[in-house]
MIMAR-821402 format. One record per residue (C-alpha): chain; x, y, z. Coordinates in nm, 4 decimals. Layout:
# MIMAR-821402
<"A", <X, Y, Z>>
...
//
This chain:
# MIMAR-821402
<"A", <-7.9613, 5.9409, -19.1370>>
<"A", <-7.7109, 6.1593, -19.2889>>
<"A", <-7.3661, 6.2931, -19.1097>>
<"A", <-7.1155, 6.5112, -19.1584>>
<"A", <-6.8000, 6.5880, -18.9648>>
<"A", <-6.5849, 6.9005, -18.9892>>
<"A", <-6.2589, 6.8561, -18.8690>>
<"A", <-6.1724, 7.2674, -18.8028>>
<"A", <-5.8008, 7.3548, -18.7462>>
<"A", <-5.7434, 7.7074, -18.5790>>
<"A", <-5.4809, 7.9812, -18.4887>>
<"A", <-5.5391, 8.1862, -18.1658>>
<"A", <-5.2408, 8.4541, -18.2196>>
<"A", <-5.3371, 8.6482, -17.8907>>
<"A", <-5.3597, 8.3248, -17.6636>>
<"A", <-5.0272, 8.3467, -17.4319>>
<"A", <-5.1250, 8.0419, -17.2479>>
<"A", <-5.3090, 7.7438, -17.1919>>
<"A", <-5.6220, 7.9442, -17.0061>>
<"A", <-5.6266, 8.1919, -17.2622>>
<"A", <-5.6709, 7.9355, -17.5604>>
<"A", <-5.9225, 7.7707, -17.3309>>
<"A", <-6.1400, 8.0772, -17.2956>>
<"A", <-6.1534, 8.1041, -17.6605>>
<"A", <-6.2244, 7.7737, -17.7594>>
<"A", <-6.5198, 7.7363, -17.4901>>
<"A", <-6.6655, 7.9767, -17.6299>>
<"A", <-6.6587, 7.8333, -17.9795>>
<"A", <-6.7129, 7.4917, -17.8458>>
<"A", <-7.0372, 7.6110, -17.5897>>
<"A", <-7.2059, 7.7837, -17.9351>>
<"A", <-7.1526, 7.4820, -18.1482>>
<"A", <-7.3105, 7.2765, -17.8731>>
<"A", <-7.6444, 7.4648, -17.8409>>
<"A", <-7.7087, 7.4542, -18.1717>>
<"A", <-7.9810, 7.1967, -18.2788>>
<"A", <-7.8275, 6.8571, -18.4456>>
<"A", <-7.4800, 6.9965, -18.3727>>
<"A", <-7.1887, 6.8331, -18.1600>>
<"A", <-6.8856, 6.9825, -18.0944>>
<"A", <-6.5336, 6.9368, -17.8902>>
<"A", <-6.1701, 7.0027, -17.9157>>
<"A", <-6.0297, 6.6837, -18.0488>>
<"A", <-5.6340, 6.8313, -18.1239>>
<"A", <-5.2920, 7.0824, -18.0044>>
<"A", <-5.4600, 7.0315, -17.6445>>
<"A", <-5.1074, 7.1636, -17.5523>>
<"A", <-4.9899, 7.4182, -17.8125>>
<"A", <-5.0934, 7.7729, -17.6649>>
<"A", <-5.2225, 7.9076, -18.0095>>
<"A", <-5.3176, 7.6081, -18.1899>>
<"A", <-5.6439, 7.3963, -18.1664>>
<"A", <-5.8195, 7.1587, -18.3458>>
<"A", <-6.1970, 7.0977, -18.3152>>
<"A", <-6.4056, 6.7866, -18.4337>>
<"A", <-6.7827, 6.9139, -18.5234>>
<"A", <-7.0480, 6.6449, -18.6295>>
<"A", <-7.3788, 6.7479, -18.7533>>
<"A", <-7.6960, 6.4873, -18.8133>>
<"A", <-7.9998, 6.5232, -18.9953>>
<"A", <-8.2510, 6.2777, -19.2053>>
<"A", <-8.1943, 6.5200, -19.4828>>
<"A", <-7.8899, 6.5703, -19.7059>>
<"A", <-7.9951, 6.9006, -19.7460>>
<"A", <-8.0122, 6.9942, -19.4312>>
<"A", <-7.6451, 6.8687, -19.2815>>
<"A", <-7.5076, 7.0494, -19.5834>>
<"A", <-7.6926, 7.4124, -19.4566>>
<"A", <-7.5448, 7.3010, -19.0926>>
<"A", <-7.2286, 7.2609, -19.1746>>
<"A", <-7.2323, 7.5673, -19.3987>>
<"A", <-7.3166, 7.7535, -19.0853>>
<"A", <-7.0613, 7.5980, -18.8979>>
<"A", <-6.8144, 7.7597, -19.1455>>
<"A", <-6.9306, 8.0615, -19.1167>>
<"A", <-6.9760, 8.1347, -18.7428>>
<"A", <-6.6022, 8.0055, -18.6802>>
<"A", <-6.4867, 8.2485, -18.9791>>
<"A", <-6.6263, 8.5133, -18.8072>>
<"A", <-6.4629, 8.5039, -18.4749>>
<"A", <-6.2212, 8.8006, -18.5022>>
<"A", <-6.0412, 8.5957, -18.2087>>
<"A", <-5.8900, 8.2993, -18.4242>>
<"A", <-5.7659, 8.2326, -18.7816>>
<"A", <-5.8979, 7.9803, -19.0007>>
<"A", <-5.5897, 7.7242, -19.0906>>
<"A", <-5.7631, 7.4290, -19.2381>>
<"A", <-6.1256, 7.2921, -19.2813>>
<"A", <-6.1992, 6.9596, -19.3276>>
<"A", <-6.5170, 6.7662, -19.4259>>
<"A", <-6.6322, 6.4271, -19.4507>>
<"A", <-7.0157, 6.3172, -19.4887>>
<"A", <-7.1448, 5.9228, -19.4369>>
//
């Protein structure tokens, strides 16, 4: 079995409050989950209003295949207009 975690470190300028960064970050979170061999939650800034953190593990038999998930990954949170991209971190056991 092959892992990889993403550790995914966001801005939310427009969040004014604790709801508002929630709303976004569900919605991340919610995708993430659905997705096949995919786990996500927010693991970090639970109480900064425009900063979050979100853990993201992926699992596959295939090397190959964790590496296309977590390229996803990438690329669906890079395209929420909603949030800015501060850091990305991987690791893979």
């Amino acid at each position: 079995m092959h892992v990889v975690i993403l550790t995914i470190e966001l801005r939310i300028p427009a969040a004014q409050s604790l709801k508002a960064k929630r709303a976004v970050l569900q919605s991340i979170v919610r995708t993430l989950d659905g997705w096949k061999a995919v786990g996500a939650s927010e693991v970090g800034y639970q109480e900064l209003w425009q900063r979050a953190q979100i853990g993201v593990v992926m699992t596959s038999a295939s090397v190959g295949h964790v590496d296309e998930l977590a390229a996803s990954v990438e690329r669906y949170v890079w395209s929420r207009p909603e949030v800015e991209v501060v850091a990305i971190d991987s690791r893979a056991d």
